[in-house]
C-alpha positions in Angstrom: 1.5 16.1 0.7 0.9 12.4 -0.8 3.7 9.5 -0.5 5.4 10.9 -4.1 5.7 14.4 -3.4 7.4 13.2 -0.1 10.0 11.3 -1.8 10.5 13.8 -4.3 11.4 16.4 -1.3 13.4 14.1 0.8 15.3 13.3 -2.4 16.0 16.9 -3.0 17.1 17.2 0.7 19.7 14.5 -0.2 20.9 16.4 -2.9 21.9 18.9 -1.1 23.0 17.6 1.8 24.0 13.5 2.0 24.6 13.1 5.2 21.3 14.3 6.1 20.4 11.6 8.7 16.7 12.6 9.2 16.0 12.9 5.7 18.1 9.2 5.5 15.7 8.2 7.4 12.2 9.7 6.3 13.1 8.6 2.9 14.1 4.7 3.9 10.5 5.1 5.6 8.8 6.3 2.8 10.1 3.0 0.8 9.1 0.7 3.3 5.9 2.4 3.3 5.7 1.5 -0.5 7.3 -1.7 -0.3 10.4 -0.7 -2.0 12.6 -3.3 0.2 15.8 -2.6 -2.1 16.0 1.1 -2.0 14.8 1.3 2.0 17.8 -1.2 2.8 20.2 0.9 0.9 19.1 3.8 2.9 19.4 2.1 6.1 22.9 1.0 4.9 24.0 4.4 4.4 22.6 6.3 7.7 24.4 3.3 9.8 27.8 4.2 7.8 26.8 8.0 8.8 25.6 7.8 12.3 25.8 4.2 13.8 24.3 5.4 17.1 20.9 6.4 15.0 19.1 3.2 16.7 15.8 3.3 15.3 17.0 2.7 11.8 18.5 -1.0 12.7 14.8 -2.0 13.9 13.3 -0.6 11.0 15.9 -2.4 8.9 15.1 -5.5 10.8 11.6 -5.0 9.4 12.3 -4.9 6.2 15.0 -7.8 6.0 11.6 -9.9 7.8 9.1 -8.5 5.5 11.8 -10.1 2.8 12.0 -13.4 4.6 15.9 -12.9 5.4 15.2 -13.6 9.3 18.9 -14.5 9.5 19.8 -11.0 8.6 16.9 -9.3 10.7 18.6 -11.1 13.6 22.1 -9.3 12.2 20.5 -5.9 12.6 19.2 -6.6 15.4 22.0 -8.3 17.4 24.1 -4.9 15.7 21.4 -2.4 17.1 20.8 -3.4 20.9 24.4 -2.9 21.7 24.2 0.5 20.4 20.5 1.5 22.4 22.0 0.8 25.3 24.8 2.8 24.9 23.0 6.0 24.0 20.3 5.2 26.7 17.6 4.1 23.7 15.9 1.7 26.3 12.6 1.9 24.7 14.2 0.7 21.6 16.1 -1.9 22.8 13.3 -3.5 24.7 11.3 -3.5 21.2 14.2 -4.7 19.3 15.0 -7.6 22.2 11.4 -8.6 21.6 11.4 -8.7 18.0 14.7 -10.9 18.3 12.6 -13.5 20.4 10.2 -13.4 18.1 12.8 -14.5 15.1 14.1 -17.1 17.3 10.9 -18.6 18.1 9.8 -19.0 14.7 13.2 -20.8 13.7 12.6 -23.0 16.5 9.1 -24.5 15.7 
């Protein structure tokens, strides 16, 4: 199945069920896969409001808000999504998200 018939599922998923946080999610991939920052960020947006405790999508948010140059808001998402791995035990995550953080800060820095 090629990137288009993906989204054309997932978005059929979503139709009939909106809170679908996995297919939230696959979809918001899909985008950033494509480079469709808008649309992936909306998606984000909306699982958060749904499941705030779904961890991997502030990282992947994070990504995209760099990928636009908006390292202020990256930090944000970031600063918003380490709180919430360690209180659901995401350690992995946290650890990737920390790092990503010191990454932003060193580049403001020099």
């Amino acid at each position: 199945m090629n990137s288009t018939e993906r989204i054309r599922q997932l978005k059929r998923i979503l139709n009939e069920h909106p809170r679908d946080t996995l297919a939230l999610y696959a979809l918001a991939m899909e985008y950033q896969a494509r480079r469709r920052f808008e649309p992936a960020l909306e998606l984000f947006d909306r699982l958060l409001k749904i499941d705030p405790d779904y961890v991997p999508a502030y990282h992947r948010k994070a990504l995209v808000l760099i990928a636009q140059d908006r390292p202020d808001q990256a930090l944000a998402a970031l600063k918003a999504g380490v709180p919430r791995a360690v209180e659901t035990g995401q350690f992995h995550a946290r650890d990737q998200m920390r790092e990503l953080e010191e990454q932003l800060r060193a580049r403001k820095t020099s």
